[in-house]
N, C-alpha and C positions, 0 to 999 in steps of 0.2 A: 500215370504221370511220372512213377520212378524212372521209364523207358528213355524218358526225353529229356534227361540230361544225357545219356548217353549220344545224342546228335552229336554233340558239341565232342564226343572223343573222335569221330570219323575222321579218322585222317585223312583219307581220300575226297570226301567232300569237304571236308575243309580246304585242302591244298587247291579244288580246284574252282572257289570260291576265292581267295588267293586270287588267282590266275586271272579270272574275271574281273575282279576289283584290279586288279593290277594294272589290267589294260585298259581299264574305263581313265585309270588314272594318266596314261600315260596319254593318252587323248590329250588334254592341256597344253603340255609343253609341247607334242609334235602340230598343234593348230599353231602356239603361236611362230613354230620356226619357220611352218609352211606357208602362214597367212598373215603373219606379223602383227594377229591378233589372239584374242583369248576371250572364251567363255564358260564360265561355267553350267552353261547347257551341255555342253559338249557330256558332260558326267555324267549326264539322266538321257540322253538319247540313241538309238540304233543308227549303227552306221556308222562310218572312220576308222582311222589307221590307229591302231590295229584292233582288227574285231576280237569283239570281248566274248563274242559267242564261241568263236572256235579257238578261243586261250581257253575257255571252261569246260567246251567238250573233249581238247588234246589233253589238257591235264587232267582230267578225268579216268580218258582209257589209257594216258600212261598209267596215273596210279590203277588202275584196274589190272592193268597188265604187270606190274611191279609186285602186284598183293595178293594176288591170284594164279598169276602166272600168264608168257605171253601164247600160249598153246590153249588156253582156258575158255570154257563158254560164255563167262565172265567178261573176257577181255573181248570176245569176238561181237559180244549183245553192244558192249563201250563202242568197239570201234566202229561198226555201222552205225550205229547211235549219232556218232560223231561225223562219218560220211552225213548222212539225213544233213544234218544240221549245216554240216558246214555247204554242203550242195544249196541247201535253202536260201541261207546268208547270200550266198554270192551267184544266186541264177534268181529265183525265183520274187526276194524278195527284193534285189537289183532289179530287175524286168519291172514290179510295180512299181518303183521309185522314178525308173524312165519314164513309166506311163503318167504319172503324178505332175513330171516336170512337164510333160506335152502339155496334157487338160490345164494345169496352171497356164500355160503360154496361150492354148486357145482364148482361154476364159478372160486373161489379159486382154488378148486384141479383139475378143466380141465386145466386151463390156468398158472399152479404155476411155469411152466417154459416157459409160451410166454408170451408175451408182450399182454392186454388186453385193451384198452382203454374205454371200457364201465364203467360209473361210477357208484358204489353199490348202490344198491336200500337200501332205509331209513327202517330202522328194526324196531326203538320205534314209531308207528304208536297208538297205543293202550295204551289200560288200563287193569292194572289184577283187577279184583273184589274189594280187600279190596281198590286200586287207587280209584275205582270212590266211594266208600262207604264215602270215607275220603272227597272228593273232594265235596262229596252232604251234607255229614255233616256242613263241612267248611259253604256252604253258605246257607243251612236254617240259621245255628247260626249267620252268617252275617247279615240275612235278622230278624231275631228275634231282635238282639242288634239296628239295627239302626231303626227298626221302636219303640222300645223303645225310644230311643232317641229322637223320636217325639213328643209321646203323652205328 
């Protein structure tokens, strides 16, 4: 159990922990300039500008790539790591969000005069392209500023 306060010195996963929370936060202010609303769902849900998945995994194999070096197996295991994920975010887990909103729409117009009790399947699953572009940017620059902050 001595081992696990040592988590809390990881600079690398902290910064891209950071990076994560950074973007879940900035969800807020860019819902309400977009939609001249706001919620505090937006903090706890997958999906929106900017994805907080690929701020977590660019600042990741930055710092991997910063602490390790960028020629490293280290930085090469982060950055497909980070391919995976951010591919996911914005193909995979986009495609079932499409699918989500269709069956919602069927299930609308089969059921729009009977009583249906199944609950809608979740539609913002995903990322559109410039989402995770913004979301990767977000945390290399995260991961750039605070290991500045270091040296």
């Amino acid at each position: 159990m001595d081992n696990f306060s040592a988590v809390f010195q990881n600079h690398i996963l902290i910064v891209a922990l950071v990076a994560c929370i950074t973007a879940q936060l900035l969800k807020i202010p860019i819902d309400l300039i977009r939609y001249k609303k706001t919620s505090l769902r937006s903090l706890f849900s997958a999906g929106g500008m900017p994805s907080a998945h690929s701020a977590l995994v660019g600042a990741l194999a930055t710092g991997v790539g910063q602490a390790k070096g960028w020629d490293s197996s280290e930085f090469a295991i982060a950055c497909l790591f980070a391919v995976i994920v951010m591919y996911d975010a914005a193909g995979v887990r986009q495609a079932a969000g499409k699918q989500a909103r269709i069956l919602n729409q069927i299930i609308d117009d089969m059921f729009q005069e009977k009583e249906f009790s199944e609950e809608r399947l979740k539609e913002l699953l995903g990322h559109t392209p410039v989402q995770v572009f913004v979301g990767l940017s977000l945390g290399i620059v995260i991961a750039f500023f605070a290991n500045s902050q270091l040296v």
